[in-house]
N, C-alpha and C positions, 0 to 999 in steps of 0.2 A: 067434324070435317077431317075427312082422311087427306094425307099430304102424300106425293108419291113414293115413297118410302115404306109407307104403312102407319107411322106415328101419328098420331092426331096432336092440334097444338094445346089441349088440355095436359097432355104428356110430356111435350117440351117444356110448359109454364110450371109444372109440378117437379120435372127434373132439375130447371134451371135455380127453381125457390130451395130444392134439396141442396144442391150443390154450394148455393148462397150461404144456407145454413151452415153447413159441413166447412168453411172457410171462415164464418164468423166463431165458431164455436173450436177451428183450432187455432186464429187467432188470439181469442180468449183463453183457451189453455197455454196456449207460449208467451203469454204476456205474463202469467199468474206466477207469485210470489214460490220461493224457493222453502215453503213453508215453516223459514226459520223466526217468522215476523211472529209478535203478539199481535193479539185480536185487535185490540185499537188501530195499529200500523195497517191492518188487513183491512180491518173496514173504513179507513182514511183511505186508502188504495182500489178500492172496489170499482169497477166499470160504471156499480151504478150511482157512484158517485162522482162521476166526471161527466161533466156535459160534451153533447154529442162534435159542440165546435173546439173545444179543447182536447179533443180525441181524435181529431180529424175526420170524421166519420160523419156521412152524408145518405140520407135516407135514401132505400132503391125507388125505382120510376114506379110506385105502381099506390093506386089511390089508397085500398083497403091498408098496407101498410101504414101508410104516411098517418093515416086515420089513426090507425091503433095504437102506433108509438105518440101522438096526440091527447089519446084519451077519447077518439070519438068515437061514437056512431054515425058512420057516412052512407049517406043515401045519394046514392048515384043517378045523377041528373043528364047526363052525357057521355055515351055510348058510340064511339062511331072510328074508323079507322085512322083519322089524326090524332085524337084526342080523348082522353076520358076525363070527366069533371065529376067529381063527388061535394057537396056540400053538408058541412060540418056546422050542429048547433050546440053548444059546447057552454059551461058556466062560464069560461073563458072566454067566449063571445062566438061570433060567427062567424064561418071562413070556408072560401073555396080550394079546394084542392084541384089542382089540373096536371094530367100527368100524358109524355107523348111516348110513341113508340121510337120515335128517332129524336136526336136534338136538333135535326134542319125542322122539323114542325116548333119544336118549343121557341126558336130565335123569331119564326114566321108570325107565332103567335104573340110571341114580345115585341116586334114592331107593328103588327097593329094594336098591341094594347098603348105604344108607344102614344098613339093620339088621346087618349083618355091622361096618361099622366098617373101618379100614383106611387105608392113602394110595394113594393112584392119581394117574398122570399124563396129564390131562384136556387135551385140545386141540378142538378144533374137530368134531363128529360124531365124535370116537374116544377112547377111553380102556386106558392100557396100566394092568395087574396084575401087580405084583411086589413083592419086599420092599424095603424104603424104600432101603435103601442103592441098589440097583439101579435104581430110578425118577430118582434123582438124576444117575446114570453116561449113563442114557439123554437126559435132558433136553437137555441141549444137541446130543444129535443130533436131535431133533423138535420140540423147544420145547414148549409147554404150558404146563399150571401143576401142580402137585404142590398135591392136593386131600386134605384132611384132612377123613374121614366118621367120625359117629358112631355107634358102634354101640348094640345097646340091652341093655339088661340093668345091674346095678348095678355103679357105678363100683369101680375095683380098692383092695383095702384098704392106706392109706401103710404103707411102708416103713420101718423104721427103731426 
């Protein structure tokens, strides 16, 4: 689909993924040691060994990433202009990734998930589903925040 410009948006999505990169990779170089450090020091200091919420660093909106820095293989279930949903079946368990092109869809879509109730790991236009232990395992590979929704109906009778 041509836009009136001439670009098509396979062009933009390819530009904006270059540019991402090109920012991540010179962050990565101005963060990187003064190469006076020994090896130990360096690989105590290594990106990949800092998790992604200790880094600050919060995965982009877009399924196939969220997927791969996960570890999955995502098979895309939902395709449509609010929304993309990819589902993840993982040794790690199973989990929905949902990613929007704006954040006024991702908040529309968290209040109505609001009436189910549940935790989910909210970041930036995406939010993954799974069960809570699993949200947690994931976090530090995407960052986010682990969002506790309430659902509706009468609270459950104490125990004991």
């Amino acid at each position: 689909m041509q836009s009136h410009r001439g670009i098509d948006r396979g062009s933009i999505g390819r530009i904006a993924t270059a540019a991402g990169s090109l920012v991540l990779l010179l962050l990565a170089t101005a963060c990187g040691g003064s190469g006076s450090e020994d090896a130990g020091t360096a690989a105590k200091s290594s990106p990949t060994n800092v998790s992604a919420t200790v880094a600050g660093v919060v995965a982009p909106a877009k399924v196939e990433v969220i997927a791969d820095l996960t570890g999955c293989k995502v098979k895309i279930r939902t395709d449509a202009d609010e929304l993309r949903e990819g589902v993840c079946h993982s040794k790690k368990g199973d989990y929905l990734i949902t990613t929007f092109p704006q954040e006024k869809y991702k908040l529309t879509w968290l209040d109505a998930a609001a009436v189910y109730g549940g935790k989910y790991l909210v970041g930036p236009r995406w939010v993954v589903s799974a069960k809570p232990a699993l949200l947690e395992r994931l976090r530090p590979q995407l960052g986010g925040k682990i969002q506790q929704l309430r659902g509706v109906g009468p609270a459950p009778a104490p125990t004991g």
